[in-house]
C-alpha positions in Angstrom: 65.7 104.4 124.0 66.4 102.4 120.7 65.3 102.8 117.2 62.5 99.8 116.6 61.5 100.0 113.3 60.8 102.1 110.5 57.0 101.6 108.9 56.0 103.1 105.0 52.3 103.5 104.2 51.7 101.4 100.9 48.7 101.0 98.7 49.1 97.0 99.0 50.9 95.0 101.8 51.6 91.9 99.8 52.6 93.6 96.8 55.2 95.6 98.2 56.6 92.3 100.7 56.9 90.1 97.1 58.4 93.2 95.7 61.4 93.9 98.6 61.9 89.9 98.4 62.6 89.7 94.6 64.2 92.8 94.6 66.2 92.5 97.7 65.8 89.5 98.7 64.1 90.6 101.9 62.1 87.4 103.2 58.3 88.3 105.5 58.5 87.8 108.8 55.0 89.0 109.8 51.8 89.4 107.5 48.8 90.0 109.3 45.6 87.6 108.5 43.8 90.9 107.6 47.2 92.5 105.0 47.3 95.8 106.3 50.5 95.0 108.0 53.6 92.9 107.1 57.3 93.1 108.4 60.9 92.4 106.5 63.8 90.3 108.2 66.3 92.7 107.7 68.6 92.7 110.3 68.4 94.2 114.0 66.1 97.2 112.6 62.7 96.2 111.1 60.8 97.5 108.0 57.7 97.3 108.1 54.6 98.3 105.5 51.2 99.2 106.2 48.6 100.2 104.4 46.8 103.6 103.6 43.8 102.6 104.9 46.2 102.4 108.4 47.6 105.3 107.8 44.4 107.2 107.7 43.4 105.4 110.8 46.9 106.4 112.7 47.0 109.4 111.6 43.7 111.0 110.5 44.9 111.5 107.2 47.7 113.8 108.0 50.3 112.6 106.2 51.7 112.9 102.7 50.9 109.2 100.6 54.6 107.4 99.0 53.7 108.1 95.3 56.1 106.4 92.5 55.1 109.2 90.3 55.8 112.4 92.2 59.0 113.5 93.8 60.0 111.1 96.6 60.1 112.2 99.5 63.4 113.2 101.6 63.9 110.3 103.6 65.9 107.2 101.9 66.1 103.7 103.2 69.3 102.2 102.6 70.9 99.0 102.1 74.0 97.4 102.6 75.6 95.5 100.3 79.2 94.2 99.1 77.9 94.4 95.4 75.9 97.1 94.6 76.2 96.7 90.6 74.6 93.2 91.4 72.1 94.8 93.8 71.1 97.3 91.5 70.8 95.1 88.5 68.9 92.6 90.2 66.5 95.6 91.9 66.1 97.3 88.5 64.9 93.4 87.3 62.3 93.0 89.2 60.8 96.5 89.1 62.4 99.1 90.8 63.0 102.5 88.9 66.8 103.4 88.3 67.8 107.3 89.7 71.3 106.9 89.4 73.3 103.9 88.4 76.2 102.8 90.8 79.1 105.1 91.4 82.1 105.1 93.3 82.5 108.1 95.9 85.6 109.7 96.6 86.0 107.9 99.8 85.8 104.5 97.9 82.1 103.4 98.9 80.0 102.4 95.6 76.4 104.0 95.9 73.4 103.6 93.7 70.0 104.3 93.7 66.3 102.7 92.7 63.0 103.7 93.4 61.0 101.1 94.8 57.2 99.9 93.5 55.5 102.2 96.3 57.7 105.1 95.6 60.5 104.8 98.1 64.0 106.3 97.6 66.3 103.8 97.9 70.0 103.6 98.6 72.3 100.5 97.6 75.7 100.9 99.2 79.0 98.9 99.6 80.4 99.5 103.5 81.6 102.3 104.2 85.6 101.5 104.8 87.3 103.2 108.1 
């Protein structure tokens, strides 16, 4: 078994593929004709968006919506990144809502992180050293 991809339910498809590629600068791989589902090149693991209406479909309706209003929820995509000031600044541009500006931990990786459009915690890191 591998891990293939992770999906997040979105209120809009296209919104939140523009918003990972000006804030990340995450290109689409895959937007289908109909925009319920679209896919990120982001390396060997795929993120992938589809939309609520999916989501009820999926999953009859049994699962908690990403909200950018209410407490996100305890799962964080992260990102890897040899400057995460520029990362974060450049996230925090083009929408993204700042929860903790970037710091260096005590094993020397830098960490920040955003909120992104739909809601999701996100974490900017530098690698960690070994």
């Amino acid at each position: 078994m591998k891990f293939g991809y992770t999906i997040v339910y979105v209120s809009s498809v296209a919104d939140t593929l523009t918003f990972y590629k000006d804030a990340f600068g995450f290109e689409t791989r895959f937007l289908h004709e109909s925009g319920q589902y679209g896919e990120l090149n982001t390396g060997e693991t795929v993120l992938a968006f589809a939309s609520h209406d999916m989501g009820e479909m999926n999953l009859d309706g049994h699962y908690q919506k990403t909200d950018p209003n209410a407490t996100p929820l305890g799962v964080e995509l992260v990102f890897v990144t040899d400057d995460v000031a520029l990362a974060y600044a450049k996230s925090v541009a083009a929408g993204a809502v700042s929860v903790k500006e970037p710091i260096t931990k005590p094993w020397g990786q830098v960490v920040a992180y955003v909120r992104s459009i739909e809601g999701s915690l996100i974490e900017l890191c530098s690698p960690v050293s070994g």
